[in-house]
C-alpha positions in Angstrom: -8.7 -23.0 15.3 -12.6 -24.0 14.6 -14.6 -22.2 12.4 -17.6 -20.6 14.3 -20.8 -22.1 14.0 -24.1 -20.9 13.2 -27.2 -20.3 15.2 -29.8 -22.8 13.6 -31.8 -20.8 10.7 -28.8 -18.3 10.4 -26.2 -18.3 7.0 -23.9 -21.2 7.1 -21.4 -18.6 6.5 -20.8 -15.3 8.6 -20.4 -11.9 7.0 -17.0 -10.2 6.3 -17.2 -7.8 9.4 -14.9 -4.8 8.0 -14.7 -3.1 10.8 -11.9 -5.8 12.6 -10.0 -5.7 9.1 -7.9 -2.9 8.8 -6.4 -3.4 5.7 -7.9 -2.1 2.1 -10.2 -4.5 0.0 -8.3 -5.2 -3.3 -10.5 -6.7 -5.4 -12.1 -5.2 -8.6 -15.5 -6.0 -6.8 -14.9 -3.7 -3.8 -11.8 -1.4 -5.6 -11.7 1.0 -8.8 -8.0 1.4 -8.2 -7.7 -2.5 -7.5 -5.1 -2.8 -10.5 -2.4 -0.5 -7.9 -2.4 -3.9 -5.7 -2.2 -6.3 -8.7 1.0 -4.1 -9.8 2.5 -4.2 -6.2 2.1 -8.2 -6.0 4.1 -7.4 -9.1 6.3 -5.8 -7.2 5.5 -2.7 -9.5 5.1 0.8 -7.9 2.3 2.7 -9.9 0.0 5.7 -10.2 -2.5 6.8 -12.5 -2.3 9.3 -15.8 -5.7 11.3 -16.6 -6.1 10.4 -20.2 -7.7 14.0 -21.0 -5.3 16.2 -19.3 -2.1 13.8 -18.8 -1.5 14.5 -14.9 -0.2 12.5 -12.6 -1.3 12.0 -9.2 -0.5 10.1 -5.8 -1.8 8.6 -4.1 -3.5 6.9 -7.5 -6.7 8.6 -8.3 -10.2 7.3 -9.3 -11.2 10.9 -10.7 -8.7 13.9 -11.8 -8.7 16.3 -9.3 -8.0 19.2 -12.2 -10.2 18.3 -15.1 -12.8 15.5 -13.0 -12.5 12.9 -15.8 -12.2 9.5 -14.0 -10.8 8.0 -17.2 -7.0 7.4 -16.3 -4.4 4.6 -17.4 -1.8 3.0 -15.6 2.1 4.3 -15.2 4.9 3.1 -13.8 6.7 5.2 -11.3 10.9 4.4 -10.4 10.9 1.3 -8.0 13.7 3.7 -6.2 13.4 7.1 -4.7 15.0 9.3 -1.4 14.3 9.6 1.8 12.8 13.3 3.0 11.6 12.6 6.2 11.0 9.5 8.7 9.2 9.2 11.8 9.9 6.2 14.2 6.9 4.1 15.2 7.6 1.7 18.5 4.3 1.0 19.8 1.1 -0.1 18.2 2.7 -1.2 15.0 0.1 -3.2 12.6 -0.3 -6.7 11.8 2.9 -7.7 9.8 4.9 -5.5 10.7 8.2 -5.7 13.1 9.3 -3.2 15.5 10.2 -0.4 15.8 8.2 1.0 12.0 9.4 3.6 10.1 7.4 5.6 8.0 8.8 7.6 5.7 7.9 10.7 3.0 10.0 9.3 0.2 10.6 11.5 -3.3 9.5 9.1 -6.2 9.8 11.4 -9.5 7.3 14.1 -8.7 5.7 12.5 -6.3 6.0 12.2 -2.4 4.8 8.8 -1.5 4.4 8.0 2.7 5.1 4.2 3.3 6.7 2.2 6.0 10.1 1.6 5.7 11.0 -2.1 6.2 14.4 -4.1 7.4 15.5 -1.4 9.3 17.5 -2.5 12.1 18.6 0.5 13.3 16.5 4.0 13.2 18.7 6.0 13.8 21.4 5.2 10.9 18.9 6.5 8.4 19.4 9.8 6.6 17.4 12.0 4.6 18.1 11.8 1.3 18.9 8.2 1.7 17.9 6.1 -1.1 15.5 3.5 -1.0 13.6 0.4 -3.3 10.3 -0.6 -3.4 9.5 -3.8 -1.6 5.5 -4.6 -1.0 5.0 -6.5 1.5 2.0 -9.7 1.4 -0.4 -9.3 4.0 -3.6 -11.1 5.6 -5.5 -12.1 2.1 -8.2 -11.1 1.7 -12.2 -12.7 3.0 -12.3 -14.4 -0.5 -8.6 -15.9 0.2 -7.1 -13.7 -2.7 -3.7 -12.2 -1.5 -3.2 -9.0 -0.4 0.1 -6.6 -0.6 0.4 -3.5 1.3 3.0 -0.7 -0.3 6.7 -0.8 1.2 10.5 0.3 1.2 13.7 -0.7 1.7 16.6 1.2 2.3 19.7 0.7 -0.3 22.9 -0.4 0.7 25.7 2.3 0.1 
């Protein structure tokens, strides 16, 4: 594949059309909570603590939605929680994904987190209250070239 090129008197290099990319900007440039993705390349499953109050949120917060401080720090969460709901996705499934998705509401300490359930062969074997391990998955990087990791699960073995 060619790189496009320019109309004379037009930027060598065309701008990052957003609107064709679907999946989040990671970078601290374009991100407050751009540390979350560094933590899931780490293959680290995190969430932020509001440093006046001391709750806990997810998704990961930029402001406290009790108090409104938006100074937080970074915890870890269990890389391992249970399954408490599922839906099946066979159609229209997004770039770097297989068919058929599942997405799933999975109990991670206090938390309900919703992410796609990966190496699933078979739908309809899963059970609620199954358990299930973190596993982010690398996606398209980013218009800079940085990688980018999307959050994901994988059901445990009995």
């Amino acid at each position: 594949m060619t790189e496009p090129t320019a109309l004379p008197g037009a930027p060598s290099r065309l701008p990052y059309a957003r609107a064709v990319d679907p999946l989040p900007l990671e970078s601290p440039e374009h991100n407050k909570l751009h540390a979350f993705y560094a933590h899931l390349a780490e293959g680290r499953l995190t969430t932020t603590r509001c440093r006046s109050c001391g709750r806990t949120d997810w998704p990961p917060r930029g402001f406290c939605p009790a108090c409104t401080s938006d100074e937080f720090d970074w915890v870890d969460l269990p890389a391992e929680g249970q399954i408490r709901g599922f839906s099946v996705q066979e159609t229209g499934v997004p770039a770097g994904f297989q068919k058929p998705l599942v997405f799933a509401m999975i109990d991670v300490q206090a938390h309900r987190v919703f992410a796609p359930l990966v190496g699933v062969s078979d739908p309809g074997a899963l059970r609620i209250g199954a358990r299930v391990r973190l596993s982010p998955r690398r996606v398209g990087d980013d218009p800079d070239g940085r990688p980018r990791y999307l959050l994901a699960f994988t059901p445990v073995s009995p």
